[in-house]
C-alpha positions in Angstrom: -12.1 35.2 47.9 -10.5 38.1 48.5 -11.9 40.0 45.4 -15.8 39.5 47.3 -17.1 42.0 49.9 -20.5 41.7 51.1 -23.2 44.0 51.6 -22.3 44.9 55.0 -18.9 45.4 54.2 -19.3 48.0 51.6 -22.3 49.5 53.9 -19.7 50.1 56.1 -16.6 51.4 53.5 -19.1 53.7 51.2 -17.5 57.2 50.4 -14.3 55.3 51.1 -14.2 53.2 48.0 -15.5 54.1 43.9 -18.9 52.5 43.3 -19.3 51.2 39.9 -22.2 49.7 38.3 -21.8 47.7 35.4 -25.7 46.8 34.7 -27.5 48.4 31.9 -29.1 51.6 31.5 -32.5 50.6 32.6 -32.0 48.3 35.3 -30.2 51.4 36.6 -32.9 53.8 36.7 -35.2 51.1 38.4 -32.5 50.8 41.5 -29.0 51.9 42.6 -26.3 52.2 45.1 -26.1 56.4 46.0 -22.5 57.8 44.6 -22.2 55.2 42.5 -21.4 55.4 38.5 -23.0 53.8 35.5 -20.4 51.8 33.4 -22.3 49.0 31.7 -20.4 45.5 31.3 -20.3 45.6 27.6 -18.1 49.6 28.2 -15.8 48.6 31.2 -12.9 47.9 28.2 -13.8 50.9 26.2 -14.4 53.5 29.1 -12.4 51.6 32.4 -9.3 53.6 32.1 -10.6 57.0 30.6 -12.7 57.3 33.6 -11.3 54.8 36.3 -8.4 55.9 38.5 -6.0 52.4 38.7 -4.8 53.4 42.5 -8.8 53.8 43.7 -10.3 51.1 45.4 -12.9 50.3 43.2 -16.3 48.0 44.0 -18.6 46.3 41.6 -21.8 45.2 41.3 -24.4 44.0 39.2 -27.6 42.3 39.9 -26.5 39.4 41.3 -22.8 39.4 41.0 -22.0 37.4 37.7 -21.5 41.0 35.5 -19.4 42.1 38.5 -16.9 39.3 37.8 -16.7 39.3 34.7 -16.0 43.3 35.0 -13.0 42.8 37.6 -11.4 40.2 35.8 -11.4 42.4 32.6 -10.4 45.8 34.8 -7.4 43.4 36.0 -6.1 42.5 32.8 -6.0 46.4 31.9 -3.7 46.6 35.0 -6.1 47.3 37.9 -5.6 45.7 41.2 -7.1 47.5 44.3 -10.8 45.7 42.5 -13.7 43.7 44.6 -17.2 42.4 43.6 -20.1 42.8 45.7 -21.3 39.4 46.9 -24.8 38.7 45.9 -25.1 42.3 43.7 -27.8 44.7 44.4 -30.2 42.2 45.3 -28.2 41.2 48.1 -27.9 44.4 49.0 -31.7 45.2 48.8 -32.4 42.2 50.6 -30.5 43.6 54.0 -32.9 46.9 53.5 -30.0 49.2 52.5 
């Protein structure tokens, strides 16, 4: 499960890694990760390589962590690699008080 890192994980590699979150417009302005950017699921394919670098490392996240997958496993096919998923998504994240 090398494509999962957990909330303490990424607490611990922020400003080292590209924060993207692939929820939608509205449940962004309700909550977020700081530094992160808004790419909404149904964009990643559209917008991934226009404003993704392929050599960052790159994290995900959603809500819970579904979107997230489904994100990484269309960022792979586009040629991506260096691409985890945050365990849980923001709500795991919230839960831990970060």
């Amino acid at each position: 499960m090398d494509y999962l890192i957990s909330p303490e994980q990424l607490k611990q590699e922020l400003g080292k890694v590209v924060l993207v979150d692939v929820r939608e417009p509205e449940e962004f302005e309700e909550s977020r990760i700081e530094g992160c950017t808004l790419i909404p699921l149904g964009e990643i394919t559209s917008r991934g390589l226009r404003e993704l670098n392929p050599e960052d490392d790159i994290v995900l996240y959603c809500a819970h962590g579904v979107r997230s997958l489904h994100a990484l496993m269309a960022l792979r096919q586009m040629g991506f690699e260096k691409l985890r998923s945050l365990d849980g998504g923001i709500c795991a994240w919230q839960e831990l008080g970060y």
